[in-house]
N, C-alpha and C positions, 0 to 999 in steps of 0.2 A: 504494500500500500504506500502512496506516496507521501513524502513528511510534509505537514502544513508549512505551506511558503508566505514568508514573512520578510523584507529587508528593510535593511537600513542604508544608508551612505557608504558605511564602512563596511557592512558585508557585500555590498552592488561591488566596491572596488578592489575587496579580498577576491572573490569570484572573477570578476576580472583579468585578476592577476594572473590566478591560477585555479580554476575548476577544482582541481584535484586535491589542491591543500585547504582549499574551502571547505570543502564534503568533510575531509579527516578532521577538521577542527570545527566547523559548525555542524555539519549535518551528520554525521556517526560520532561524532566528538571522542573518536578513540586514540585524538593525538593532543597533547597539550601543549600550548605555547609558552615557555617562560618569558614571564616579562622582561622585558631592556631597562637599564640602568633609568635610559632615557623616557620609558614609560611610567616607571614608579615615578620619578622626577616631576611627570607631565600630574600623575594623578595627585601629588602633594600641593602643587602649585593649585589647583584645579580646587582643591578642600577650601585651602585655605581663601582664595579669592571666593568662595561661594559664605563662608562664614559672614566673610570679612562684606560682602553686599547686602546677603541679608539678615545675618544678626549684629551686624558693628562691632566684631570681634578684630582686633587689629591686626594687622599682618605681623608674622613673624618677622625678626630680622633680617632675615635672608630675603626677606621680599619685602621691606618696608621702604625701596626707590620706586615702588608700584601704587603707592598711595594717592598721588595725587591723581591718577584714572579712579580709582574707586572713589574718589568724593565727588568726582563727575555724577556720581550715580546716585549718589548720596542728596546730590541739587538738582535735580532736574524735575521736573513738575511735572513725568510722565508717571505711568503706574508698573513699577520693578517686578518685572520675575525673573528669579533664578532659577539656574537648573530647570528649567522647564519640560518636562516630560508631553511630547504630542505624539499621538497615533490614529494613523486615519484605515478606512475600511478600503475594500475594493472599489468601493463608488466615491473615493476620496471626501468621504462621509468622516468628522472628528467623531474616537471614540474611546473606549479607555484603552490607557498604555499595555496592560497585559490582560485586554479583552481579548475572544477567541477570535471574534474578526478581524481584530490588528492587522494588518496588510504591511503597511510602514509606520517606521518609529523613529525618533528623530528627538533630540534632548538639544535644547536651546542654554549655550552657556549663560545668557541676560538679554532679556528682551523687555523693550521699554515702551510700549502705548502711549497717546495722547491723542487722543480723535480717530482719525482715519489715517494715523502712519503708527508703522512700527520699525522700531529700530533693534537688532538682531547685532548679537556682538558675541566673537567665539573666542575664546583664548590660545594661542601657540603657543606653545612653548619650545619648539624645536627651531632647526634652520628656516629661514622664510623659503614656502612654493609653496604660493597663489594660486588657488583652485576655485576657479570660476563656478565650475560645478557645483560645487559643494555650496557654493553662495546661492546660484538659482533653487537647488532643492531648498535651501534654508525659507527661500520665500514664498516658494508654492506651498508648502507644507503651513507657512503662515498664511498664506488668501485662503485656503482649505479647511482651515480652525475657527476664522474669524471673518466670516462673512460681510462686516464691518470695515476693514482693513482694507483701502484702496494704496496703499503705497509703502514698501519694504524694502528701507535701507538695512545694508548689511553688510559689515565688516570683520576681517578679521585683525585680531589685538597681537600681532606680534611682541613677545614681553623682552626677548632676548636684546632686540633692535630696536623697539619703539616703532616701529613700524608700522603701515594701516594699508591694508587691500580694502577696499570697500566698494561698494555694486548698489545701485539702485532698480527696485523694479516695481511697475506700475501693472495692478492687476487687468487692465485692456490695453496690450493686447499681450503683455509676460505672462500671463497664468498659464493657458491655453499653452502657449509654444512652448514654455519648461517642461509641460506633460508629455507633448508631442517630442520632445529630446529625447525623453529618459522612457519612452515606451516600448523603444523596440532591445534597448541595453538590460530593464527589468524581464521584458519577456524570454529575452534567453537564457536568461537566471532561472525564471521560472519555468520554463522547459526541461532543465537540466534536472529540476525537481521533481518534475510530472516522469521522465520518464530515465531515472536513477543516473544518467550519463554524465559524469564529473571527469574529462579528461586532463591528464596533466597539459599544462603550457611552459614548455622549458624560458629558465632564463636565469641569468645571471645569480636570481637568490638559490638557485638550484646548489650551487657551490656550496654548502655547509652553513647557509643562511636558513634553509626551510628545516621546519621541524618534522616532514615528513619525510623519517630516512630510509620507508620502507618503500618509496618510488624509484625505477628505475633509472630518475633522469639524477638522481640524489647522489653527491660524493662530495668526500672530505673539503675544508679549506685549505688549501696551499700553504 
């Protein structure tokens, strides 16, 4: 029977990557990924800026040159949510985050309301690459929850650099086209579901990067 298909941004581009290390870590889940230095890293950063927006817990020291973006948040006269947890059905219908018709799920690091705009803000914490994608899902996923919402600015926070990508989109005529982008990319995601065919795609993390060493394409690092 096929597994209930469900994604995210970051499963669409795991899958991507590679079909085959998808399956062994998402969908048979019989491989585990250890986390990178740089992931635990990403998720400390990621606590503490969610305290520190919505309970005024102050940054540790190690991040307290990030302060003066968090009182940006602290002044603005829109309505704060953090962490925001969205998930929409097949009919890009809002519904609960681990309801059974979940389709996609998408977790918003601060988004800020005021009328008819919403502002979408993600945190980096790695090297900057700007991913456009990643910004249109951010704001379809918001025309999709909030009916309301005619215009989604969205950026991302690069912390290392100070840094800002930022994208604006206007629900007539962006909604409609980000669907039509990302239709035929989710459907061969969801094919690969319907009908068990997860093949590998060799590449470079093949070398002793992928955690799947049971693939043929899988050998040591140099």
């Amino acid at each position: 029977m096929p597994k209930k298909f469900a994604w995210s941004y970051s499963a669409l581009t795991g899958y991507e990557t590679c079909p085959k290390q998808h399956y062994h870590l998402k969908v048979a889940k019989d491989v585990r990924e250890a986390p990178s230095k740089a992931m635990l890293e990403g998720q400390k950063v990621h606590a503490a800026f969610e305290q520190r927006v919505r309970d005024k817990k102050p940054l540790p020291g190690n991040l307290s040159q990030h302060e003066p973006l968090c009182k940006r948040f602290d002044k603005t006269s829109g309505s704060v949510s953090v962490e925001l947890k969205l998930a929409l059905n097949q009919s890009l219908e809002p519904t609960e985050f681990f309801a059974r018709d979940a389709w996609l799920r998408g977790v918003l690091d601060v988004m800020v309301t005021k009328g008819k705009v919403a502002k979408v803000f993600d945190y980096k914490t790695g090297k900057r690459k700007p991913d456009s994608e990643q910004l249109k899902l951010f704001a379809a996923i918001v025309f999709a929850a909030y009916d309301h919402i005619e215009i989604v600015d969205t950026s991302f926070l690069w912390l290392n650099t100070r840094e800002v990508d930022s994208a604006r989109f206007q629900r007539d005529p962006d909604e409609n086209i980000i669907w039509r982008e990302f239709e035929p990319r989710v459907q061969s995601m969801s094919d690969a579901y319907d009908s068990g065919h997860f093949p590998a795609r060799p590449s470079g993390l093949c070398r002793g990067w992928c955690p799947v060493k049971t693939c043929d394409h899988w050998e040591p690092k140099e």
